[in-house]
N, CA, C and O atoms as a CHARMM CRD file, in Angstrom:
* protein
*
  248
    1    1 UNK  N      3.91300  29.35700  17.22600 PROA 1      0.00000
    2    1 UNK  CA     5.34900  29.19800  17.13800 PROA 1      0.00000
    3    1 UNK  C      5.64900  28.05400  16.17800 PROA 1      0.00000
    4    1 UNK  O      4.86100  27.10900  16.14200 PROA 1      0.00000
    5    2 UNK  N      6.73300  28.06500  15.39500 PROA 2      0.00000
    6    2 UNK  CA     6.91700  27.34700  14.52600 PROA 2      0.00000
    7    2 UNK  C      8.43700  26.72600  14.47100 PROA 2      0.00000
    8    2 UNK  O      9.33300  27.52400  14.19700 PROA 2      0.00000
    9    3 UNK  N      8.80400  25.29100  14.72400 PROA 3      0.00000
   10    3 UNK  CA    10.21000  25.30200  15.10700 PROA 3      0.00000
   11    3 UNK  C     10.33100  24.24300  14.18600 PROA 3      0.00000
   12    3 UNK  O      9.37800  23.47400  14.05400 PROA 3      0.00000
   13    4 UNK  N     11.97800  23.99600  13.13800 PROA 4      0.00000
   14    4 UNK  CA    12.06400  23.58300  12.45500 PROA 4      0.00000
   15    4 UNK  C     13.24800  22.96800  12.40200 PROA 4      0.00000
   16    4 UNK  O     14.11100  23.73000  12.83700 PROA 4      0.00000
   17    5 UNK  N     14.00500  21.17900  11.82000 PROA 5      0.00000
   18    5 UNK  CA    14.93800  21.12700  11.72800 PROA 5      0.00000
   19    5 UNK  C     15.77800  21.87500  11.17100 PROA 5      0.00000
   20    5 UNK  O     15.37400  21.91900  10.00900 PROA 5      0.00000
   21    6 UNK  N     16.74800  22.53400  11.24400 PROA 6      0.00000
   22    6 UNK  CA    18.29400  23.01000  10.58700 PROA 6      0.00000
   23    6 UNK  C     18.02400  24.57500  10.07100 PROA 6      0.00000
   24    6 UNK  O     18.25600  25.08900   8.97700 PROA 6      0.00000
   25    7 UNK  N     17.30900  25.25500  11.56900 PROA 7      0.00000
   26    7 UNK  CA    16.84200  26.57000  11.48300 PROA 7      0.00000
   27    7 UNK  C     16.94200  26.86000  13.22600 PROA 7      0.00000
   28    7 UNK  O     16.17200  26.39600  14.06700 PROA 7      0.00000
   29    8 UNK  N     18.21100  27.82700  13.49000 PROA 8      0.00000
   30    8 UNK  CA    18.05800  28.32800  14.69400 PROA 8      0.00000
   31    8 UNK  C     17.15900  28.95300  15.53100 PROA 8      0.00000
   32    8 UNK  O     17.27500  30.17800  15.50400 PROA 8      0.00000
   33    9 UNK  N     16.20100  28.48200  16.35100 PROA 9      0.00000
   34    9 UNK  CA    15.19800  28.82700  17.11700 PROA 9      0.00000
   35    9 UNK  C     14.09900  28.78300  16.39000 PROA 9      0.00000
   36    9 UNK  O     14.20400  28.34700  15.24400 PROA 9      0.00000
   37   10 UNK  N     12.92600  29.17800  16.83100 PROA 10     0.00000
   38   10 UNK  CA    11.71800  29.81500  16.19300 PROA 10     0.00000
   39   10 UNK  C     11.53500  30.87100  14.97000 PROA 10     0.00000
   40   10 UNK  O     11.86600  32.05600  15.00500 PROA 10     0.00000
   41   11 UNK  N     10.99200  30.24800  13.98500 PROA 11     0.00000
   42   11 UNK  CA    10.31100  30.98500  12.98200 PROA 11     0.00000
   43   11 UNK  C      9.99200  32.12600  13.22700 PROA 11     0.00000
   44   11 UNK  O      9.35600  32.27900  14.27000 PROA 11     0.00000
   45   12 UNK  N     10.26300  33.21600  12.48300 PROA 12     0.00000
   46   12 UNK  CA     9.38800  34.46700  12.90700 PROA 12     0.00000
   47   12 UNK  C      8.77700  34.60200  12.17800 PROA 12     0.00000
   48   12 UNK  O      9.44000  34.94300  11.19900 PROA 12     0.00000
   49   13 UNK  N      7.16800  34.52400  11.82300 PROA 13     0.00000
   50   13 UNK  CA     6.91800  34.75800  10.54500 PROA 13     0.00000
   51   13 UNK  C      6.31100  36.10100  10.04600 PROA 13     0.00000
   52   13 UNK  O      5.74000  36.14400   8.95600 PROA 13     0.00000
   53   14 UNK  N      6.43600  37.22900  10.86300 PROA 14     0.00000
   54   14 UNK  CA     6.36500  38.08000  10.57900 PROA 14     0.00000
   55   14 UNK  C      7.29600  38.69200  10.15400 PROA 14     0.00000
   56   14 UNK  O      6.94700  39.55300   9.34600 PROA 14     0.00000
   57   15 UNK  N      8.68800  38.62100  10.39300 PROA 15     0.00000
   58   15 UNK  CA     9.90000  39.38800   9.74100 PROA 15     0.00000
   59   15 UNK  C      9.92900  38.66100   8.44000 PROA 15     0.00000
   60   15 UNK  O      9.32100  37.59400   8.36800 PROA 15     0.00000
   61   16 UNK  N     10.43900  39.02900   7.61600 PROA 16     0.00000
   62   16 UNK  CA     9.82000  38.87600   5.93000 PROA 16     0.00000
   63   16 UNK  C     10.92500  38.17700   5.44500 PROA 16     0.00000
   64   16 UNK  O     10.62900  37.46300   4.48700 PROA 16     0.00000
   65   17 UNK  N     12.30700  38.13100   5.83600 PROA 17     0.00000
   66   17 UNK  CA    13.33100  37.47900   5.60200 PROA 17     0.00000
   67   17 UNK  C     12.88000  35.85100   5.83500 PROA 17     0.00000
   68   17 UNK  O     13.03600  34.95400   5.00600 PROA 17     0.00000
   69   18 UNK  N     12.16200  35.68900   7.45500 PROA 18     0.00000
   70   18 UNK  CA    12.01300  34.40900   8.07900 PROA 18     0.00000
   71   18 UNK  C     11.16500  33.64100   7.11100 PROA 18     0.00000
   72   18 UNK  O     11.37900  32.48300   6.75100 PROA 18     0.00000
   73   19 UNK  N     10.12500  34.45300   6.70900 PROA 19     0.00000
   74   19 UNK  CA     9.14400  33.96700   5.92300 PROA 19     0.00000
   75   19 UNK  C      9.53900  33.69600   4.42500 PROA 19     0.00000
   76   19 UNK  O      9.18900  32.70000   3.79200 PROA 19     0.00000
   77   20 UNK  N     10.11300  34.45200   4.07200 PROA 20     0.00000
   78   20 UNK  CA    10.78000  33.91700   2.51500 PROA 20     0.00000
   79   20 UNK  C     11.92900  32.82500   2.59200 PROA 20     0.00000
   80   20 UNK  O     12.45500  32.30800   1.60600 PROA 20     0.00000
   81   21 UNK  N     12.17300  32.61100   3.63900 PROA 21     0.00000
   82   21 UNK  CA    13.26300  31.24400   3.61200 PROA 21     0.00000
   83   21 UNK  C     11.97600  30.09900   3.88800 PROA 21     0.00000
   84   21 UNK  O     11.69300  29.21400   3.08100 PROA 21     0.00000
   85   22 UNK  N     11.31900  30.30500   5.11600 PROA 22     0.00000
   86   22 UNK  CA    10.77300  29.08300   4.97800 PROA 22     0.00000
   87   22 UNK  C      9.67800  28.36800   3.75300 PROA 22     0.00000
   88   22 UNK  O      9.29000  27.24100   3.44500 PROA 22     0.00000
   89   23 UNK  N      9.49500  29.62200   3.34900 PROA 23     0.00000
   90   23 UNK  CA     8.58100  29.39400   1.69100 PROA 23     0.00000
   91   23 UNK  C      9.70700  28.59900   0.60500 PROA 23     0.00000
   92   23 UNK  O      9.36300  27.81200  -0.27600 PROA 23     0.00000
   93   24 UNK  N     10.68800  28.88700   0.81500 PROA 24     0.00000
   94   24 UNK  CA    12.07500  28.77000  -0.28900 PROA 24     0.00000
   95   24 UNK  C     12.14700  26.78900   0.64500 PROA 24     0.00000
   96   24 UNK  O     12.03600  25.72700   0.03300 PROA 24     0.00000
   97   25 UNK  N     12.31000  26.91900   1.83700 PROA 25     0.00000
   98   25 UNK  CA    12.46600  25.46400   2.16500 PROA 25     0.00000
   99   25 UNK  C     11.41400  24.83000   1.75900 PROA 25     0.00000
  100   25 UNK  O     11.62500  23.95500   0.91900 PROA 25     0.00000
  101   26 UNK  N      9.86900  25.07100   2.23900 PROA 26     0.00000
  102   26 UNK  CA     9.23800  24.23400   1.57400 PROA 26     0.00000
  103   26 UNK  C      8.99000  23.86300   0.01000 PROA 26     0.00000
  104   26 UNK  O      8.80400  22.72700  -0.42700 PROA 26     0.00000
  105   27 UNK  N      9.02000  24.82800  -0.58500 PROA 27     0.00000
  106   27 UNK  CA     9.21100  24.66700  -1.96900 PROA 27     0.00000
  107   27 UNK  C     10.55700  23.67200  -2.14100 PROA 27     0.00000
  108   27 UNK  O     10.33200  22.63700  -2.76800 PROA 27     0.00000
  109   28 UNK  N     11.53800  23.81300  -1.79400 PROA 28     0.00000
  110   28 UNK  CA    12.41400  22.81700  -1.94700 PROA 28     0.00000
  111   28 UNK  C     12.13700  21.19600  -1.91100 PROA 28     0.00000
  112   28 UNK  O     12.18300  20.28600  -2.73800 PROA 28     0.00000
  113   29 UNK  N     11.87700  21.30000  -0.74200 PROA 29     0.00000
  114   29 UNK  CA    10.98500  20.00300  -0.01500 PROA 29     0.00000
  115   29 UNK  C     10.24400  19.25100  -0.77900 PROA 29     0.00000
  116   29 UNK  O     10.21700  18.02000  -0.78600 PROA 29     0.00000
  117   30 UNK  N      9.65100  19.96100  -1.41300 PROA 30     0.00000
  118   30 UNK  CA     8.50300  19.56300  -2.55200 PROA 30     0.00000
  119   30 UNK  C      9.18400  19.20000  -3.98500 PROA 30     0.00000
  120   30 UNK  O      8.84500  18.39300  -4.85000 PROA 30     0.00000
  121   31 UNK  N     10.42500  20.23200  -3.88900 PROA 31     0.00000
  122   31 UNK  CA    10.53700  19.86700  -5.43200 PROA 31     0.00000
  123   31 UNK  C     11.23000  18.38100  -5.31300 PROA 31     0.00000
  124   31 UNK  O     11.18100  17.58000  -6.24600 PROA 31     0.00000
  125   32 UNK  N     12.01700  18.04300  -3.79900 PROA 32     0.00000
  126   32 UNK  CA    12.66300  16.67200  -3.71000 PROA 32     0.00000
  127   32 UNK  C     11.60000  15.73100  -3.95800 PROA 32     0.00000
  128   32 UNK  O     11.77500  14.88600  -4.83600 PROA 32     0.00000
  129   33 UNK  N     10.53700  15.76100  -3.31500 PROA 33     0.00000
  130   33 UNK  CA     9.59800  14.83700  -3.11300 PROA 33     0.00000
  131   33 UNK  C      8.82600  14.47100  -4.52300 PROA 33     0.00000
  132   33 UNK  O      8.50600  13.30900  -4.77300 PROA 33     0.00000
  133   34 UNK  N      8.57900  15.46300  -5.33900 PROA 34     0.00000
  134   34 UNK  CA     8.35600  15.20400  -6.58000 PROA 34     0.00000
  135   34 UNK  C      9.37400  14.25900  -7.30400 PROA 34     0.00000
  136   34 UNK  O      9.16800  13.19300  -7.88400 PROA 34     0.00000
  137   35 UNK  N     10.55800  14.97400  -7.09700 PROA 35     0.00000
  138   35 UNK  CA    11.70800  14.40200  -7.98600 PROA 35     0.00000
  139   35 UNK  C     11.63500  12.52600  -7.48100 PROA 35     0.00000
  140   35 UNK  O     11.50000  11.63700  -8.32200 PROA 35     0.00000
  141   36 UNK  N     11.72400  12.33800  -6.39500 PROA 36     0.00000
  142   36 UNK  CA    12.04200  10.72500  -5.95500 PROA 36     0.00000
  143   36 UNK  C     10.50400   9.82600  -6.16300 PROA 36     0.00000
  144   36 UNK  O     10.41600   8.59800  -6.18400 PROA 36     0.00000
  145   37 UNK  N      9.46800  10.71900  -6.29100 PROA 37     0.00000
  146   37 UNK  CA     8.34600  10.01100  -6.97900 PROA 37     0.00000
  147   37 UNK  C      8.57100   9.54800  -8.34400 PROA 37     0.00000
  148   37 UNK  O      8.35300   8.41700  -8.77900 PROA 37     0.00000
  149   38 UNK  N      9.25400  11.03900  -9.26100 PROA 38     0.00000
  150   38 UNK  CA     9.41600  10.55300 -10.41600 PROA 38     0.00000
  151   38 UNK  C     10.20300   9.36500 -10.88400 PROA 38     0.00000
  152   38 UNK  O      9.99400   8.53100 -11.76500 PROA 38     0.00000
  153   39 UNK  N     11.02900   9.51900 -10.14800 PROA 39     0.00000
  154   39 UNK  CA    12.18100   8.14200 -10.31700 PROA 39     0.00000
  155   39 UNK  C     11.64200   6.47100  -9.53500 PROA 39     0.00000
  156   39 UNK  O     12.12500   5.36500  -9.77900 PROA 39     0.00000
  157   40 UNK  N     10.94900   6.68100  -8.94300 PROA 40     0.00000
  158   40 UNK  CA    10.17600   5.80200  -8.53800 PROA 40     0.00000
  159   40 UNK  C      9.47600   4.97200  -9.27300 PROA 40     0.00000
  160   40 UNK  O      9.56600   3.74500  -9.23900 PROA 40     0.00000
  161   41 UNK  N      8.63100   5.73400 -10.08300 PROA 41     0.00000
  162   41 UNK  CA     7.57700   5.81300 -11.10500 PROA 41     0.00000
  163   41 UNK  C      8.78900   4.96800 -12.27900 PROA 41     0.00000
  164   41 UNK  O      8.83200   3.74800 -12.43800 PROA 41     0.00000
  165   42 UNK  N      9.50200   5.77300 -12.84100 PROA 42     0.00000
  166   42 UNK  CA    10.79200   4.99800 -13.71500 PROA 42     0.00000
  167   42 UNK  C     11.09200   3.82800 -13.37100 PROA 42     0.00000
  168   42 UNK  O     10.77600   2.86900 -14.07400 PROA 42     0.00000
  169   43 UNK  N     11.75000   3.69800 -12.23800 PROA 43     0.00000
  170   43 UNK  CA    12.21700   2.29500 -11.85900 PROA 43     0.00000
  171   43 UNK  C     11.16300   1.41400 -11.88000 PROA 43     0.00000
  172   43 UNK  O     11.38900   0.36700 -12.48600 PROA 43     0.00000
  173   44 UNK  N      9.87900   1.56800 -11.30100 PROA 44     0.00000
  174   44 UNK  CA     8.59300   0.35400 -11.73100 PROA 44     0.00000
  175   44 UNK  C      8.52100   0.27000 -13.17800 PROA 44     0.00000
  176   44 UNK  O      8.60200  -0.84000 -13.70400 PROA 44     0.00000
  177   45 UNK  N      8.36000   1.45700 -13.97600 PROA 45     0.00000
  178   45 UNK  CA     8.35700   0.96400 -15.59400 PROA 45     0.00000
  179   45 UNK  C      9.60400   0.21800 -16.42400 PROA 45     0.00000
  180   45 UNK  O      9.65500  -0.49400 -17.42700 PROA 45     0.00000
  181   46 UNK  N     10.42300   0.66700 -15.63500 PROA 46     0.00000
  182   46 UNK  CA    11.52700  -0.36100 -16.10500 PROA 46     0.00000
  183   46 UNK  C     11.57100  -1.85600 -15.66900 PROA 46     0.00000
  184   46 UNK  O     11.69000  -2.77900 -16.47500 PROA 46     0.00000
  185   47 UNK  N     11.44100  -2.04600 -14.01800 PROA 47     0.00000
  186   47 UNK  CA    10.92500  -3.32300 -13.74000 PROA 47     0.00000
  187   47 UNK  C      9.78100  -3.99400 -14.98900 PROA 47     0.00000
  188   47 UNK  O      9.91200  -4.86200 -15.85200 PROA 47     0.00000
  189   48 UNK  N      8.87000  -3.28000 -14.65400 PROA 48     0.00000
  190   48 UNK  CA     8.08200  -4.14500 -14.91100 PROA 48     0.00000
  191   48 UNK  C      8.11400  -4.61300 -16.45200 PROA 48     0.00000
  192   48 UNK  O      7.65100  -5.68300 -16.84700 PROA 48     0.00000
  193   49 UNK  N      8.75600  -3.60500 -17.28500 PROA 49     0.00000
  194   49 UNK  CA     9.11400  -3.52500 -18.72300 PROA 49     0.00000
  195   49 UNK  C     10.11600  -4.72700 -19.12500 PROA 49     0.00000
  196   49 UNK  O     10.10100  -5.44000 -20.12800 PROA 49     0.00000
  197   50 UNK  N     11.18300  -4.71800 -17.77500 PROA 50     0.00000
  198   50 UNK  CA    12.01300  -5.98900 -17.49000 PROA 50     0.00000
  199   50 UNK  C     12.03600  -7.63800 -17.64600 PROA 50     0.00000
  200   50 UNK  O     12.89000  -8.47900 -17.92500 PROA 50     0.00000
  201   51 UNK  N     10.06000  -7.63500 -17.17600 PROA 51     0.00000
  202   51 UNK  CA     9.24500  -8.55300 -16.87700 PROA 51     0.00000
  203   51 UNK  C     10.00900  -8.99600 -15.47900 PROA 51     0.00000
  204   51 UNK  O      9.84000 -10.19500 -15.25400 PROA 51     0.00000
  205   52 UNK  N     10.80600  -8.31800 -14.49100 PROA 52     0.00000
  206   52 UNK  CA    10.88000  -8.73800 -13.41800 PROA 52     0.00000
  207   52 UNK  C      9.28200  -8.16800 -12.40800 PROA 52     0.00000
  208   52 UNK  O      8.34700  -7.44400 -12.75000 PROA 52     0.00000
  209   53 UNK  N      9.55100  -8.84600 -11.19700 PROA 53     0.00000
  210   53 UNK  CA     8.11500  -8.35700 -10.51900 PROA 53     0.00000
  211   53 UNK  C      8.22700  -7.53100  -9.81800 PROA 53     0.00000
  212   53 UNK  O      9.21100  -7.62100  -9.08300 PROA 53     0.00000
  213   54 UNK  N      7.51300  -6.55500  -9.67800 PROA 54     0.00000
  214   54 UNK  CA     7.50200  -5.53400  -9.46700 PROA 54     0.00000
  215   54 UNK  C      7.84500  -5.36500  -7.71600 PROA 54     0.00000
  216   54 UNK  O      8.70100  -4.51800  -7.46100 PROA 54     0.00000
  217   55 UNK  N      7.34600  -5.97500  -6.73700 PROA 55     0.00000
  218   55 UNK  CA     7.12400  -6.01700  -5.21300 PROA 55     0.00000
  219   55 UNK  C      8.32800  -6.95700  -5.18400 PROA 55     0.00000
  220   55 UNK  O      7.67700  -7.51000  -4.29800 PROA 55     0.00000
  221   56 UNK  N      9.56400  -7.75700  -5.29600 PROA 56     0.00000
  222   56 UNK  CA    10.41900  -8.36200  -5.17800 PROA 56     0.00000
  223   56 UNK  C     11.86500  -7.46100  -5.00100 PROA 56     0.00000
  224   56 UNK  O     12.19500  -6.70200  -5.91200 PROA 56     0.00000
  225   57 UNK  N     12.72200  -7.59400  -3.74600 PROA 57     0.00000
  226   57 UNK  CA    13.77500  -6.24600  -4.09500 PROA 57     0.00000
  227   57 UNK  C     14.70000  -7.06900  -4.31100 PROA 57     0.00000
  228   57 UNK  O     14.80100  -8.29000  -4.19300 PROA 57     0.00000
  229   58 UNK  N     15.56400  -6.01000  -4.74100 PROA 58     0.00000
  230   58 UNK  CA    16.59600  -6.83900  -5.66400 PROA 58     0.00000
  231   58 UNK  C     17.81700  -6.89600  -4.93700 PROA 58     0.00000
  232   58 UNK  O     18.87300  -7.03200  -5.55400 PROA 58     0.00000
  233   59 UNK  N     17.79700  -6.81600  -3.80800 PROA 59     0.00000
  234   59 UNK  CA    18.95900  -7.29000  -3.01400 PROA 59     0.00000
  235   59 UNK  C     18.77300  -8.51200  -2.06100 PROA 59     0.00000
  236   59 UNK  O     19.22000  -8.63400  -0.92000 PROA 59     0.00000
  237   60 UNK  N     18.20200  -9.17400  -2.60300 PROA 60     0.00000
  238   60 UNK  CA    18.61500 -10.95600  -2.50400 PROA 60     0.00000
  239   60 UNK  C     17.40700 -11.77700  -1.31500 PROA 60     0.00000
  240   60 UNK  O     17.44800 -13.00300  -1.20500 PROA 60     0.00000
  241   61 UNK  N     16.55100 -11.07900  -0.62600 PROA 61     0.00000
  242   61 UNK  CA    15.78600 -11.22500   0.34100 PROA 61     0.00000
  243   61 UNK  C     14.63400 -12.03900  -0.77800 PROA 61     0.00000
  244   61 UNK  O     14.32000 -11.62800  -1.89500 PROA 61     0.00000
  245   62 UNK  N     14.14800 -13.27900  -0.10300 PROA 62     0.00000
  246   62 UNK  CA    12.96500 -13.83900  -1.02900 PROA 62     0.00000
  247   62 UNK  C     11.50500 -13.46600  -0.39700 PROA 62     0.00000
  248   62 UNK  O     10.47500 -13.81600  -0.97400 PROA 62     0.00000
């Protein structure tokens, strides 16, 4: 059984509809998770390009 946030009840994964959404969510999932790595990745090259330090956040905490 397979139960998931912001999906009414149990997965069916034999009905073919159930299964092509949850393929379509995880693929989603993934493409977010890629995306906020990438920008991640940006914001350190810009830091560090900055010559600010890299592990320091920038909302005022020392």
């Amino acid at each position: 059984m397979l139960v998931s946030y912001g999906h009414d009840g149990p997965w069916d994964l034999g009905d073919a509809a159930d299964e092509n959404r949850s393929a379509m969510d995880v693929r989603g999932a993934q493409t977010e998770v890629r995306a906020i790595r990438c920008r991640n990745r940006d914001a350190t090259v810009k830091t560090c390009a900055a010559g600010r330090p890299e592990s320091q956040p920038s909302y005022g905490f020392p």
